[in-house]
PyMOL Python script that loads the backbone (N, CA, C, O; Angstrom):
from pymol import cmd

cmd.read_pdbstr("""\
ATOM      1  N   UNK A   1     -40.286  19.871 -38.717  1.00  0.00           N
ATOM      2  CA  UNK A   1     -39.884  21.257 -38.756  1.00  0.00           C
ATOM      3  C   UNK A   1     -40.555  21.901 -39.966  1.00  0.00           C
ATOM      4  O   UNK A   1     -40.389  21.431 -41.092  1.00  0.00           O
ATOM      5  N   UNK A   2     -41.233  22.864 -39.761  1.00  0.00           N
ATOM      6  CA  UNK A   2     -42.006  23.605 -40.543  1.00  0.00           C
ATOM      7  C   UNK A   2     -41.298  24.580 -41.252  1.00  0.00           C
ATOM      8  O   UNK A   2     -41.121  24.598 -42.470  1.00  0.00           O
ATOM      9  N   UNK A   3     -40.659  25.880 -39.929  1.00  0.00           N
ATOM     10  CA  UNK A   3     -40.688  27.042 -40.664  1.00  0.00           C
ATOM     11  C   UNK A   3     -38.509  27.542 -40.330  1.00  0.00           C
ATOM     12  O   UNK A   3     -37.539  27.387 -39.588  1.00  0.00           O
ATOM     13  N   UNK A   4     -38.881  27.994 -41.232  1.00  0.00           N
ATOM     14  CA  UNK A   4     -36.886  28.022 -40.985  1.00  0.00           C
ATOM     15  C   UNK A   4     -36.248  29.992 -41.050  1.00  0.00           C
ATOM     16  O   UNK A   4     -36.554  30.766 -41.957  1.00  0.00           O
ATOM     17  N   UNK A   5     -35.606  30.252 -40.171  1.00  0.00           N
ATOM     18  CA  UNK A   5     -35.603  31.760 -39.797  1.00  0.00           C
ATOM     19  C   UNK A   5     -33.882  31.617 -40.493  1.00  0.00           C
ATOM     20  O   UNK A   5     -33.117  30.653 -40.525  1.00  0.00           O
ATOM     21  N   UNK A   6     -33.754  32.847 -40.928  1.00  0.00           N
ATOM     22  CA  UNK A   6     -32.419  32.853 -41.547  1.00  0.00           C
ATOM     23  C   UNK A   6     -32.203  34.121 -40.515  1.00  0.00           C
ATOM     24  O   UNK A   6     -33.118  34.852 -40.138  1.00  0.00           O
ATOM     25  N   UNK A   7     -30.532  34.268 -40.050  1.00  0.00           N
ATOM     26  CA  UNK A   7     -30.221  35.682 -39.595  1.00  0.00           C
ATOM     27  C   UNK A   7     -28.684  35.534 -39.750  1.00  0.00           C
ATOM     28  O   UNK A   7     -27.972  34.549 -39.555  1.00  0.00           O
ATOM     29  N   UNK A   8     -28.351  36.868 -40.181  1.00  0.00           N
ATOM     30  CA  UNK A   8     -26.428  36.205 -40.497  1.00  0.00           C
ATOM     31  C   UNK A   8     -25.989  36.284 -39.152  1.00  0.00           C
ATOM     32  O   UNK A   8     -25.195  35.402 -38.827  1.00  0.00           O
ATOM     33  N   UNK A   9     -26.301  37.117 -38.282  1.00  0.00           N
ATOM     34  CA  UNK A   9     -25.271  36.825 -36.664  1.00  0.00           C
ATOM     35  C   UNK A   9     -26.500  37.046 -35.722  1.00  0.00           C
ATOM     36  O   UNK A   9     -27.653  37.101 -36.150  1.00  0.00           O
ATOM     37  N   UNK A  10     -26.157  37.169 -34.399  1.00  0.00           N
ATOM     38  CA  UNK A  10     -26.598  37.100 -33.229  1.00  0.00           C
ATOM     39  C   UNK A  10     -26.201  38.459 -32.690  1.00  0.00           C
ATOM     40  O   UNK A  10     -25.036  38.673 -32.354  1.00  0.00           O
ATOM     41  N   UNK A  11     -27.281  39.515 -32.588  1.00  0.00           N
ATOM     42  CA  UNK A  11     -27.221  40.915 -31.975  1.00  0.00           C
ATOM     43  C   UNK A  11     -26.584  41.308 -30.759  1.00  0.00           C
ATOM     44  O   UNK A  11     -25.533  41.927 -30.593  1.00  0.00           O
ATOM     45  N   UNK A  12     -27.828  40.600 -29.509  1.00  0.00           N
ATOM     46  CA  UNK A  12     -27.769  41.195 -28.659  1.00  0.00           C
ATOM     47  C   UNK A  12     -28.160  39.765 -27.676  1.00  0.00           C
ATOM     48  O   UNK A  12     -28.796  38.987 -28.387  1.00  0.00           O
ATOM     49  N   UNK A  13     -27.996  39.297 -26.489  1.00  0.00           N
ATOM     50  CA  UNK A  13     -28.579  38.292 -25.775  1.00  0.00           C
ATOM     51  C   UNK A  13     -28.756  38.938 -24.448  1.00  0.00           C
ATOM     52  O   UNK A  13     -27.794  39.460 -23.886  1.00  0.00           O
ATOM     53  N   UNK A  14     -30.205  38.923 -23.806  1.00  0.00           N
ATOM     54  CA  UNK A  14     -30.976  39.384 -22.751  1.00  0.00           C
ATOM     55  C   UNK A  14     -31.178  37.950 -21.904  1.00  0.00           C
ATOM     56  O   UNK A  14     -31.347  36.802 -22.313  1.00  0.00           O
ATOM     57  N   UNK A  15     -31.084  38.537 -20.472  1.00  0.00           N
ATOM     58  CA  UNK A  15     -31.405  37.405 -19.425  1.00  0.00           C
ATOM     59  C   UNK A  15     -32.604  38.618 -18.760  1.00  0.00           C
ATOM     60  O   UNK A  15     -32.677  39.840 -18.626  1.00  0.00           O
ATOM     61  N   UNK A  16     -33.397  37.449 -18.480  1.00  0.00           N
ATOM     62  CA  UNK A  16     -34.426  38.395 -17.503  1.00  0.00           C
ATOM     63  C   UNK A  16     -35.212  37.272 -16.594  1.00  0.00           C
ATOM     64  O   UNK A  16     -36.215  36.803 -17.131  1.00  0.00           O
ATOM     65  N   UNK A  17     -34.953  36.890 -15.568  1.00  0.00           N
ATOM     66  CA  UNK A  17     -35.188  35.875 -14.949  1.00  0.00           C
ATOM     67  C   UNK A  17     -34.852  34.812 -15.422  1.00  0.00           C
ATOM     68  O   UNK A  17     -33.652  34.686 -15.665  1.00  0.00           O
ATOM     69  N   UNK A  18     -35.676  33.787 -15.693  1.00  0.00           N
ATOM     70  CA  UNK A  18     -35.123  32.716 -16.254  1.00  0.00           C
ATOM     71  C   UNK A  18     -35.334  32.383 -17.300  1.00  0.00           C
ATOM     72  O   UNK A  18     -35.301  31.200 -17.641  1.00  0.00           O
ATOM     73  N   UNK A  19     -35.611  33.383 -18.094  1.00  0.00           N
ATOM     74  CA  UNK A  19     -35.775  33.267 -19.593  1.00  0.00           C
ATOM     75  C   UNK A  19     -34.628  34.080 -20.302  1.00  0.00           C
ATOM     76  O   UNK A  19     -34.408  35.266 -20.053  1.00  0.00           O
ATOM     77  N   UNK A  20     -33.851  33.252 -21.298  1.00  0.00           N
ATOM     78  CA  UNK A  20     -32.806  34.156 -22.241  1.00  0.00           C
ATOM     79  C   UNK A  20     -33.514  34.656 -23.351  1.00  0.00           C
ATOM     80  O   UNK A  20     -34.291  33.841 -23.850  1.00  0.00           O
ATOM     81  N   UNK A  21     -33.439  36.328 -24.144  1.00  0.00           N
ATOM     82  CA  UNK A  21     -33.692  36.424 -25.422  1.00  0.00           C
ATOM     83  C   UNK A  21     -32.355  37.104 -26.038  1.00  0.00           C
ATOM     84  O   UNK A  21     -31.656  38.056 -25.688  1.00  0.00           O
ATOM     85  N   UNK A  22     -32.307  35.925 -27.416  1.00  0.00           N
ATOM     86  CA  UNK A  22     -31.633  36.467 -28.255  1.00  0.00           C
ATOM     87  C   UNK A  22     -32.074  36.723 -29.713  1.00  0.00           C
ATOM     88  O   UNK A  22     -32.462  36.053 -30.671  1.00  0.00           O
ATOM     89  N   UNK A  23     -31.864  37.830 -29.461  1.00  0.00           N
ATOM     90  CA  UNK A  23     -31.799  38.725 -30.952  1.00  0.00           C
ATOM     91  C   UNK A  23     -30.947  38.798 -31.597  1.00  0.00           C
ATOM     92  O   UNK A  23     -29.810  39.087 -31.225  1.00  0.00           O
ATOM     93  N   UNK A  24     -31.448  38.445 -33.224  1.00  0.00           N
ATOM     94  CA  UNK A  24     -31.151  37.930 -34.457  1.00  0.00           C
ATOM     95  C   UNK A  24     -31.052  39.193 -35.312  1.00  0.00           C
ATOM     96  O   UNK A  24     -31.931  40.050 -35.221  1.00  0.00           O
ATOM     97  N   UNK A  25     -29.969  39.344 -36.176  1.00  0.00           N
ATOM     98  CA  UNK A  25     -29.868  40.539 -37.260  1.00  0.00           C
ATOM     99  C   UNK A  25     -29.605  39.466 -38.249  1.00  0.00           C
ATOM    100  O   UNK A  25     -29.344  38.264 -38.203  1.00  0.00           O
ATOM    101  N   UNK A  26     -29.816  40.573 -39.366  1.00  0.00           N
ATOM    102  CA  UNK A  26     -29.646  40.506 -40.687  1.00  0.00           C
ATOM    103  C   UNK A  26     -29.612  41.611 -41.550  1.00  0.00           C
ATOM    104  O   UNK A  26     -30.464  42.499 -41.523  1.00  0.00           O
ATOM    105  N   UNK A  27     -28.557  41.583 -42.391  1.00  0.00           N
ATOM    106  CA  UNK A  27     -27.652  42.588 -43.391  1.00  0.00           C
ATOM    107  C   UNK A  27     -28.927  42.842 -44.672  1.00  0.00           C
ATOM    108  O   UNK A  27     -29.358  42.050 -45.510  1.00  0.00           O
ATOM    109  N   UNK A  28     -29.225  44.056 -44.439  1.00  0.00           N
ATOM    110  CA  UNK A  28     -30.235  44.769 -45.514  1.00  0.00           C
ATOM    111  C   UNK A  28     -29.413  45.333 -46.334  1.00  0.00           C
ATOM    112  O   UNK A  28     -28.988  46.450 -46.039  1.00  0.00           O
ATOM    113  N   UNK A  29     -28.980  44.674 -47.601  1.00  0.00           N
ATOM    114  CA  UNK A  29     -27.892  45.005 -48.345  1.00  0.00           C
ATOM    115  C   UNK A  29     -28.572  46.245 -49.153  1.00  0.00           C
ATOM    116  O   UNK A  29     -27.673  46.696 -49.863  1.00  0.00           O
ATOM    117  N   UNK A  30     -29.591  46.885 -49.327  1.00  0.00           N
ATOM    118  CA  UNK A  30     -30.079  47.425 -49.730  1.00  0.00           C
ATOM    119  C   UNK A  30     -30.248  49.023 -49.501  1.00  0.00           C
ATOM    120  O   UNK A  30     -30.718  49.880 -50.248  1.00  0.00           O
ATOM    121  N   UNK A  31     -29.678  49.116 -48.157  1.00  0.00           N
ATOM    122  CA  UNK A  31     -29.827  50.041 -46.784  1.00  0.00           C
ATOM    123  C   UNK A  31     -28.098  50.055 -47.017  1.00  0.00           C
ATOM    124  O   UNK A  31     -27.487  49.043 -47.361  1.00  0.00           O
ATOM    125  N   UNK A  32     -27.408  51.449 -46.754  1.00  0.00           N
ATOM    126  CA  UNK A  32     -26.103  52.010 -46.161  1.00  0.00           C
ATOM    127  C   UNK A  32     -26.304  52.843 -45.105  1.00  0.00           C
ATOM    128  O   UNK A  32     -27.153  53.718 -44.936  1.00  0.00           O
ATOM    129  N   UNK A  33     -25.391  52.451 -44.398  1.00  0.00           N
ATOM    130  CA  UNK A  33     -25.419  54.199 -43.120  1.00  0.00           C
ATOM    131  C   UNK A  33     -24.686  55.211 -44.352  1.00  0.00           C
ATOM    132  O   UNK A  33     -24.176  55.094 -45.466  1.00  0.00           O
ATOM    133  N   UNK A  34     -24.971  56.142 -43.461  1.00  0.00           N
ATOM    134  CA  UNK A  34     -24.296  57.449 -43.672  1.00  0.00           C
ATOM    135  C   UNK A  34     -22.554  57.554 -44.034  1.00  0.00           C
ATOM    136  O   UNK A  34     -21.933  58.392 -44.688  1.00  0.00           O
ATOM    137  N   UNK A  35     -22.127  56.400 -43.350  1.00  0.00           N
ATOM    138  CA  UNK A  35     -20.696  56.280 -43.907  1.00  0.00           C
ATOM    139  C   UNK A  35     -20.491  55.256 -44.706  1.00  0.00           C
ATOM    140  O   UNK A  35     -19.414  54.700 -44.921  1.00  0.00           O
ATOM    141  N   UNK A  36     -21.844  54.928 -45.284  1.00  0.00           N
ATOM    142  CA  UNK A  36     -21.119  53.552 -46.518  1.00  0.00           C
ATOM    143  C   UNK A  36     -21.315  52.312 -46.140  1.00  0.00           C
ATOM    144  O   UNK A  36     -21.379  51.323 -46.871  1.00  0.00           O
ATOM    145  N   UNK A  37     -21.413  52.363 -44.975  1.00  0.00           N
ATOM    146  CA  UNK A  37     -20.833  50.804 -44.230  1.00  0.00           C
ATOM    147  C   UNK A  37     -22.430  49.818 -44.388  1.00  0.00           C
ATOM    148  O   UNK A  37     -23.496  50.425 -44.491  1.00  0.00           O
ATOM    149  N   UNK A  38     -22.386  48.415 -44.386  1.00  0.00           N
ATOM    150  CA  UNK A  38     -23.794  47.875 -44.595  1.00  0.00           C
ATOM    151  C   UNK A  38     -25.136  48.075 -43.153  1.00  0.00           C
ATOM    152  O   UNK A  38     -24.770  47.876 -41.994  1.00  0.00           O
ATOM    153  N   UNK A  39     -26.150  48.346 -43.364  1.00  0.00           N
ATOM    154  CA  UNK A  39     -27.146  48.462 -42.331  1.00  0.00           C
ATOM    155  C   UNK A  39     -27.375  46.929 -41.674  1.00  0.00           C
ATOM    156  O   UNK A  39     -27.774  46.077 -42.468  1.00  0.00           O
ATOM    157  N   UNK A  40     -27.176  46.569 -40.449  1.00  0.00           N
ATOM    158  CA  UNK A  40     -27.925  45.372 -39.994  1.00  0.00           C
ATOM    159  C   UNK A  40     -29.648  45.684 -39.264  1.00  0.00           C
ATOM    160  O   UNK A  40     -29.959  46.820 -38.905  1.00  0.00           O
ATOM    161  N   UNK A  41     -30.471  44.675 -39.157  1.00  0.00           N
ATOM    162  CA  UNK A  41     -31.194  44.825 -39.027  1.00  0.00           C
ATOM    163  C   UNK A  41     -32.164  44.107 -37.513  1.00  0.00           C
ATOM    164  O   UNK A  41     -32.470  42.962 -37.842  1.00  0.00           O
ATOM    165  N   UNK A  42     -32.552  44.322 -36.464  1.00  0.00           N
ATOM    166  CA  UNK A  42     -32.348  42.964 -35.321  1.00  0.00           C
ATOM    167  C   UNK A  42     -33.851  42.577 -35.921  1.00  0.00           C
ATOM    168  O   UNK A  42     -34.800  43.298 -35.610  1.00  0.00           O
ATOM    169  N   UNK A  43     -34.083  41.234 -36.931  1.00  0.00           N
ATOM    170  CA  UNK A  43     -35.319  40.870 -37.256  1.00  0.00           C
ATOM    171  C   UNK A  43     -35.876  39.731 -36.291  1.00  0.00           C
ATOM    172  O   UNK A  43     -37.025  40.091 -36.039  1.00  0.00           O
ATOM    173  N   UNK A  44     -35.717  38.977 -35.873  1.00  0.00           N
ATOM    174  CA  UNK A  44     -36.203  38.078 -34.959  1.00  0.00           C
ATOM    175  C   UNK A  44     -35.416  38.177 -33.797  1.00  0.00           C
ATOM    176  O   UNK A  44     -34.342  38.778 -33.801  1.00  0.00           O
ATOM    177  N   UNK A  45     -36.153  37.302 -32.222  1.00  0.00           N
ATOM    178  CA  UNK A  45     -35.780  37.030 -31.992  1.00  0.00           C
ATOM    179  C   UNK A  45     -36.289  35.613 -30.951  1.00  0.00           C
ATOM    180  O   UNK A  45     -37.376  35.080 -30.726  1.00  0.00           O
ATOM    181  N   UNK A  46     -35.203  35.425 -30.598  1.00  0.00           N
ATOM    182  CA  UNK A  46     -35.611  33.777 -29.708  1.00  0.00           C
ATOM    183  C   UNK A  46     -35.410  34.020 -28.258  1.00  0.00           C
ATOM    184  O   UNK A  46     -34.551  34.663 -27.656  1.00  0.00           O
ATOM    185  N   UNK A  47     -36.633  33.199 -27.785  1.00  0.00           N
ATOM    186  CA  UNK A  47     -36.615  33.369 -26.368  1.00  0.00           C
ATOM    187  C   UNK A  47     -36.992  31.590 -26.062  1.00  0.00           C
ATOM    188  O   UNK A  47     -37.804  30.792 -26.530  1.00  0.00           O
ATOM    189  N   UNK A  48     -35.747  31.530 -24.867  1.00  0.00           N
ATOM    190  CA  UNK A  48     -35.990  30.123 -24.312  1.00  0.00           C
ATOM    191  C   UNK A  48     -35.776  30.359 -22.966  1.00  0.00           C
ATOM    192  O   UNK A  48     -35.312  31.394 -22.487  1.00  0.00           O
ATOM    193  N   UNK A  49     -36.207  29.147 -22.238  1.00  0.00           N
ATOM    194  CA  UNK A  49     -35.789  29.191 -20.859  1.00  0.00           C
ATOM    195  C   UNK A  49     -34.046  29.071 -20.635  1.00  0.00           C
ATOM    196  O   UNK A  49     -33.448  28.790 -21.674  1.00  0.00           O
ATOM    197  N   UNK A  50     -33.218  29.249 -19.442  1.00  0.00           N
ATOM    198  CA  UNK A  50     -32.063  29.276 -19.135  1.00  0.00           C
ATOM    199  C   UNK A  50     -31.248  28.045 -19.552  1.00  0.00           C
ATOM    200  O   UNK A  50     -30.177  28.001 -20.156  1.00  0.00           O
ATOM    201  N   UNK A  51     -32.265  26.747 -18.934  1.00  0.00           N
ATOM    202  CA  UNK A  51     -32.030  26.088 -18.864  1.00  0.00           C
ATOM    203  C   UNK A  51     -31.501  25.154 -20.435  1.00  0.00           C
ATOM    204  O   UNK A  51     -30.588  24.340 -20.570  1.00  0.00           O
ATOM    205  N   UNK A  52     -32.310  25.584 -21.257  1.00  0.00           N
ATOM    206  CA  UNK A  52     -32.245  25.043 -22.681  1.00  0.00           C
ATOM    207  C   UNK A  52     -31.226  26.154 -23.553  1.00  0.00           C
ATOM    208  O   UNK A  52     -31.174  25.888 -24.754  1.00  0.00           O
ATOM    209  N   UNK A  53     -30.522  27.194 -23.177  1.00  0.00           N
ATOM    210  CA  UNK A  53     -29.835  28.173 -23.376  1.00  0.00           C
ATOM    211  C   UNK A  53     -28.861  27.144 -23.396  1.00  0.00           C
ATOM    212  O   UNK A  53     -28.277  26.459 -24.236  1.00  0.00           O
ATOM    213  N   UNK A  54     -28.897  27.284 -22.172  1.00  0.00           N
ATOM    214  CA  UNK A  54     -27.141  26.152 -21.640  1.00  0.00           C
ATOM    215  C   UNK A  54     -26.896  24.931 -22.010  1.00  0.00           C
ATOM    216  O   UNK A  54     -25.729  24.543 -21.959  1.00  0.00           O
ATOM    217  N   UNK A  55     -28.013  23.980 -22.501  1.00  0.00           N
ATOM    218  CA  UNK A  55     -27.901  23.010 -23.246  1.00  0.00           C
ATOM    219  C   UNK A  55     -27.675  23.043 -24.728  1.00  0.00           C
ATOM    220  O   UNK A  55     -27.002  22.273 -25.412  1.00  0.00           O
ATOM    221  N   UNK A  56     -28.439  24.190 -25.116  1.00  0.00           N
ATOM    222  CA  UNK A  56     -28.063  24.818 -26.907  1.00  0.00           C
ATOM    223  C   UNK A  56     -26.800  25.386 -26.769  1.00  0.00           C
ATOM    224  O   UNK A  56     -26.486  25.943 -27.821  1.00  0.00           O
ATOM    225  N   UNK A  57     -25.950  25.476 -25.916  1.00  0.00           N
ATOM    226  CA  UNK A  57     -24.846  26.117 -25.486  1.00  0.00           C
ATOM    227  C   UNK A  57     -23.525  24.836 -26.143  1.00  0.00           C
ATOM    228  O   UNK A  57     -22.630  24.941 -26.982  1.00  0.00           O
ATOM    229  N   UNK A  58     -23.906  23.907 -25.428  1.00  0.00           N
ATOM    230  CA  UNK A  58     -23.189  22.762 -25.208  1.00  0.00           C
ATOM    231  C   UNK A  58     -23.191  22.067 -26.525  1.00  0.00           C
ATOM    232  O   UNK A  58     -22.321  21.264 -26.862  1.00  0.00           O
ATOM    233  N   UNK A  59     -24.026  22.355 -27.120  1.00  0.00           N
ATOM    234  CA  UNK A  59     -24.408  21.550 -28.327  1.00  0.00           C
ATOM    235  C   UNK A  59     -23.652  22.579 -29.541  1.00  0.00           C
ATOM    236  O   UNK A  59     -22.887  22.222 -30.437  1.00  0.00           O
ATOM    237  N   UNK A  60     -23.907  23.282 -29.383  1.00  0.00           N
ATOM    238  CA  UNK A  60     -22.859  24.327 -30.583  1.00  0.00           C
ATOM    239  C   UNK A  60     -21.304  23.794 -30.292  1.00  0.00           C
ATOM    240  O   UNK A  60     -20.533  23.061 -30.911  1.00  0.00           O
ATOM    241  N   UNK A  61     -21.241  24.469 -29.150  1.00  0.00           N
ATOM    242  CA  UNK A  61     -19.962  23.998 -28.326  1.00  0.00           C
ATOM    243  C   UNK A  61     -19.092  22.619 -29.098  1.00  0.00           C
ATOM    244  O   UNK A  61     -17.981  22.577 -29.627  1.00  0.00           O
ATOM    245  N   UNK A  62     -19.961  21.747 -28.925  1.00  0.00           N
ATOM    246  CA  UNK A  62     -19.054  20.218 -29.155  1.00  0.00           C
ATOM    247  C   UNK A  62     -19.267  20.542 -30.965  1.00  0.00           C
ATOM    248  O   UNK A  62     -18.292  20.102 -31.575  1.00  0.00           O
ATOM    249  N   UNK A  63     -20.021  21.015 -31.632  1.00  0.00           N
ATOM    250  CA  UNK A  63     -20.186  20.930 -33.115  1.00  0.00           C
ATOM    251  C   UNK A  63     -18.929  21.632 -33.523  1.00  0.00           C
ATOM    252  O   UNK A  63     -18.348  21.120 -34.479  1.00  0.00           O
ATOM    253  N   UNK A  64     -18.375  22.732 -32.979  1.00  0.00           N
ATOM    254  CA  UNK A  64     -17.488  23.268 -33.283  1.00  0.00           C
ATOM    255  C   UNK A  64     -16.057  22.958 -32.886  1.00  0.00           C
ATOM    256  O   UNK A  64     -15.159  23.687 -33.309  1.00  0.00           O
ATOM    257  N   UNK A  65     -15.776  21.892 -32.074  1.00  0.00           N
ATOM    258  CA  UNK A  65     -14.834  21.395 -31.721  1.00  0.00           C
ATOM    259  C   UNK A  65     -14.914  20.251 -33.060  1.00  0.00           C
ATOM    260  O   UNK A  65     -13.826  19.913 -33.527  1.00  0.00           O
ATOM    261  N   UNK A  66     -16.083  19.699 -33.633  1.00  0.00           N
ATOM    262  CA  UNK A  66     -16.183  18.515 -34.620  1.00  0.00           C
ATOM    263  C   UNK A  66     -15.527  19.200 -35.477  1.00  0.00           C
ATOM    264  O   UNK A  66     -14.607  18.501 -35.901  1.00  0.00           O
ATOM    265  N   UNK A  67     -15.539  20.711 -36.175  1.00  0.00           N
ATOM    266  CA  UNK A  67     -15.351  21.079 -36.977  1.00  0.00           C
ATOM    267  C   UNK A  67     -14.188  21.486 -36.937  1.00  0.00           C
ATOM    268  O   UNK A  67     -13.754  21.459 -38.088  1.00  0.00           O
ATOM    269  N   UNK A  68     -13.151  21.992 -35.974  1.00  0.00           N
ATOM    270  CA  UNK A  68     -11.957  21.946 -35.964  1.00  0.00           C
ATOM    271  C   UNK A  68     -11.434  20.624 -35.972  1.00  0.00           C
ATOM    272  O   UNK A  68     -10.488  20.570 -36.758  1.00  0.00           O
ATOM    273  N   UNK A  69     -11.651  19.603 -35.452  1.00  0.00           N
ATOM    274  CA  UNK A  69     -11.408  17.776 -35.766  1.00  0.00           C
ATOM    275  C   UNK A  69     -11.179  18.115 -37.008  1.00  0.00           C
ATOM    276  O   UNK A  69     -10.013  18.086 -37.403  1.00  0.00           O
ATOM    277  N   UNK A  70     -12.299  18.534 -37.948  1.00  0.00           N
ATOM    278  CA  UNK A  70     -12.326  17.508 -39.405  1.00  0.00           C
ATOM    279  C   UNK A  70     -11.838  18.604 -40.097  1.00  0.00           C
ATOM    280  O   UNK A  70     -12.202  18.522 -41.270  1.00  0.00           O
ATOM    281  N   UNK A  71     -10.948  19.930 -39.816  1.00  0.00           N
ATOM    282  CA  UNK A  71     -10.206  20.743 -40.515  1.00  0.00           C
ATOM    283  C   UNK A  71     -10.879  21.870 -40.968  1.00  0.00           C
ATOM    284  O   UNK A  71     -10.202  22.845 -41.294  1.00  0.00           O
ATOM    285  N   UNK A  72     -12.606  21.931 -41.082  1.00  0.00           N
ATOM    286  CA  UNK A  72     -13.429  22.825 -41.472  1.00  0.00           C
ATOM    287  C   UNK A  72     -12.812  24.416 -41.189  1.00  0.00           C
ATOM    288  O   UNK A  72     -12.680  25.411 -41.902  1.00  0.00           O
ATOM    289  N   UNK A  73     -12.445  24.020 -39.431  1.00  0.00           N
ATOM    290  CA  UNK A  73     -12.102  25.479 -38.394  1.00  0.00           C
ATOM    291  C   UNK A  73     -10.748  24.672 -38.239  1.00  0.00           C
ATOM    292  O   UNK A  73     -10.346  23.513 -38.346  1.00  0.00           O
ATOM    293  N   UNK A  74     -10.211  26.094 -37.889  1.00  0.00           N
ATOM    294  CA  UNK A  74      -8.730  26.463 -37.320  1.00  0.00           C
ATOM    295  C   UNK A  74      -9.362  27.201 -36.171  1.00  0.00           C
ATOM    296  O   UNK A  74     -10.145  28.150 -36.212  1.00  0.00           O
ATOM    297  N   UNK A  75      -8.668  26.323 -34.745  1.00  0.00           N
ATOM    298  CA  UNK A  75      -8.773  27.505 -33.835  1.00  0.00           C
ATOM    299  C   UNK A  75      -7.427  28.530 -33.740  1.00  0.00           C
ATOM    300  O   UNK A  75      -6.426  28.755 -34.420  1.00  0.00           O
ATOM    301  N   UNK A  76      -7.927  28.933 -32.685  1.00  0.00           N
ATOM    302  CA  UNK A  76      -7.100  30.220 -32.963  1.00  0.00           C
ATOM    303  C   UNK A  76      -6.675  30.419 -31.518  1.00  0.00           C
ATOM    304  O   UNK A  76      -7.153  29.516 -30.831  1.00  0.00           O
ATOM    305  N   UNK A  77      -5.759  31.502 -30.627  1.00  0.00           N
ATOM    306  CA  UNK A  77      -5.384  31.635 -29.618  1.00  0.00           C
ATOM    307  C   UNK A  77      -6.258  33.548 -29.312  1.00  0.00           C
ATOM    308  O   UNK A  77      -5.823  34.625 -29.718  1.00  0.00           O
ATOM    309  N   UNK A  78      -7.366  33.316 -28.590  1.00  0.00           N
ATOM    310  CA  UNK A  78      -7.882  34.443 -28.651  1.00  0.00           C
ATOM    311  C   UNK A  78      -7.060  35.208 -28.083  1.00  0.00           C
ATOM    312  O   UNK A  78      -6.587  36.130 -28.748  1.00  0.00           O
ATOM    313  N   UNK A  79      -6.565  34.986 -26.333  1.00  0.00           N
ATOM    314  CA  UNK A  79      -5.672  35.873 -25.555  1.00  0.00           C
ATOM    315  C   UNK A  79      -5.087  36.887 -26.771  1.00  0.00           C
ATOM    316  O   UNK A  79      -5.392  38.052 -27.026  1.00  0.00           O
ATOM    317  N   UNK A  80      -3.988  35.849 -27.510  1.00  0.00           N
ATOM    318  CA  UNK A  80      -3.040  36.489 -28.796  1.00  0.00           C
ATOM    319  C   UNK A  80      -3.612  37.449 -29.507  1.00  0.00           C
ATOM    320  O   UNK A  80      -3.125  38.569 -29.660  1.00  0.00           O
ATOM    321  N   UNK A  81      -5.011  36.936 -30.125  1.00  0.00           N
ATOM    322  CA  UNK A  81      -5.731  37.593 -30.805  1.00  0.00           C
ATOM    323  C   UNK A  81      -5.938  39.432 -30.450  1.00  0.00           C
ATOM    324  O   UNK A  81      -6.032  40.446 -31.141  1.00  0.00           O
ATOM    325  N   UNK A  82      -5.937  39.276 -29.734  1.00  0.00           N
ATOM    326  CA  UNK A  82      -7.175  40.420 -28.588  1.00  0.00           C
ATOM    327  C   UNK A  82      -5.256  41.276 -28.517  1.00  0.00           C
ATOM    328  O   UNK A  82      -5.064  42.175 -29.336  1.00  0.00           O
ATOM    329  N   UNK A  83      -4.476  41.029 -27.885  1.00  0.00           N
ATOM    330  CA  UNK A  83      -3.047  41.601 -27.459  1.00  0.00           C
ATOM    331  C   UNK A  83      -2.997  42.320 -28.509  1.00  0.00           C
ATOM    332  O   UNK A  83      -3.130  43.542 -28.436  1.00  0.00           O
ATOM    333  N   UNK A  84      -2.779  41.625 -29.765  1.00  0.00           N
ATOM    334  CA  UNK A  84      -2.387  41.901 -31.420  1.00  0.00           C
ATOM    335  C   UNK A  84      -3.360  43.162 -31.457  1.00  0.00           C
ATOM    336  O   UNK A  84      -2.858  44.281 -31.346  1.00  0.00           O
ATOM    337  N   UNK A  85      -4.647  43.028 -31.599  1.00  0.00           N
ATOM    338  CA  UNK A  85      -5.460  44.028 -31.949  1.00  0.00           C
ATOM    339  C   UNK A  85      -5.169  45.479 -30.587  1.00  0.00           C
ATOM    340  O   UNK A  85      -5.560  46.594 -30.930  1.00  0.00           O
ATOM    341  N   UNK A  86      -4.795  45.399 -29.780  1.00  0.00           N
ATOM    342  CA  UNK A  86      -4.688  45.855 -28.562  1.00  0.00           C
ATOM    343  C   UNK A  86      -3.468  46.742 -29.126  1.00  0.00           C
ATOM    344  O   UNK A  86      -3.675  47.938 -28.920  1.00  0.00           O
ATOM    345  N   UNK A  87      -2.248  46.474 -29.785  1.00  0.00           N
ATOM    346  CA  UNK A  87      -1.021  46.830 -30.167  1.00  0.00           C
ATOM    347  C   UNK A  87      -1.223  47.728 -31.526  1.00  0.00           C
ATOM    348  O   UNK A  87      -0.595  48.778 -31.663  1.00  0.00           O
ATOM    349  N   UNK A  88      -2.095  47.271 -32.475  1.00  0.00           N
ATOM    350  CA  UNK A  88      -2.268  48.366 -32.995  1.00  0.00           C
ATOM    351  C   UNK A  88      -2.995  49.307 -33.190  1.00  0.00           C
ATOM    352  O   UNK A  88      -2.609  50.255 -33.874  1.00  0.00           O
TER     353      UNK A  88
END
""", "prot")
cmd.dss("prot")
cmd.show_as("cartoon", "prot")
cmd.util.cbc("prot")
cmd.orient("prot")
């Protein structure tokens, strides 16, 4: 592995036949909107076939179940989540 892409979240994800692209942002702390709030930026993005989508899928997937195992993550009850925010 050569080259290493940093992005704090994941923008936007495009299907267009059988290729997925997802686009990558990153926080230009440097940049405010108009109301203050921080500018993101969509700087890269990745394009794979479907097929390796759904396998990079699976693979996050089980890492994050490791990480609730070993206490890192707390899951959470989204349904609940989503109601709560819904209520106020």
């Amino acid at each position: 592995m050569n080259q290493e892409v940093f992005a704090d979240a994941i923008n936007a994800i495009h299907i267009t036949g059988n290729l997925v692209r997802i686009d990558l942002m990153t926080l230009q702390p440097h940049l405010k909107s108009d109301n203050g709030q921080p500018v993101y930026d969509s700087s890269r993005r990745i394009i794979m076939p479907l097929d390796g989508f759904i396998q990079s899928f699976g693979i996050q997937e089980n890492f994050v179940k490791q990480l609730i195992e070993a206490g890192v993550l707390q899951k959470t009850d989204e349904v609940a989540t989503e109601s709560t925010k819904q209520e106020k």
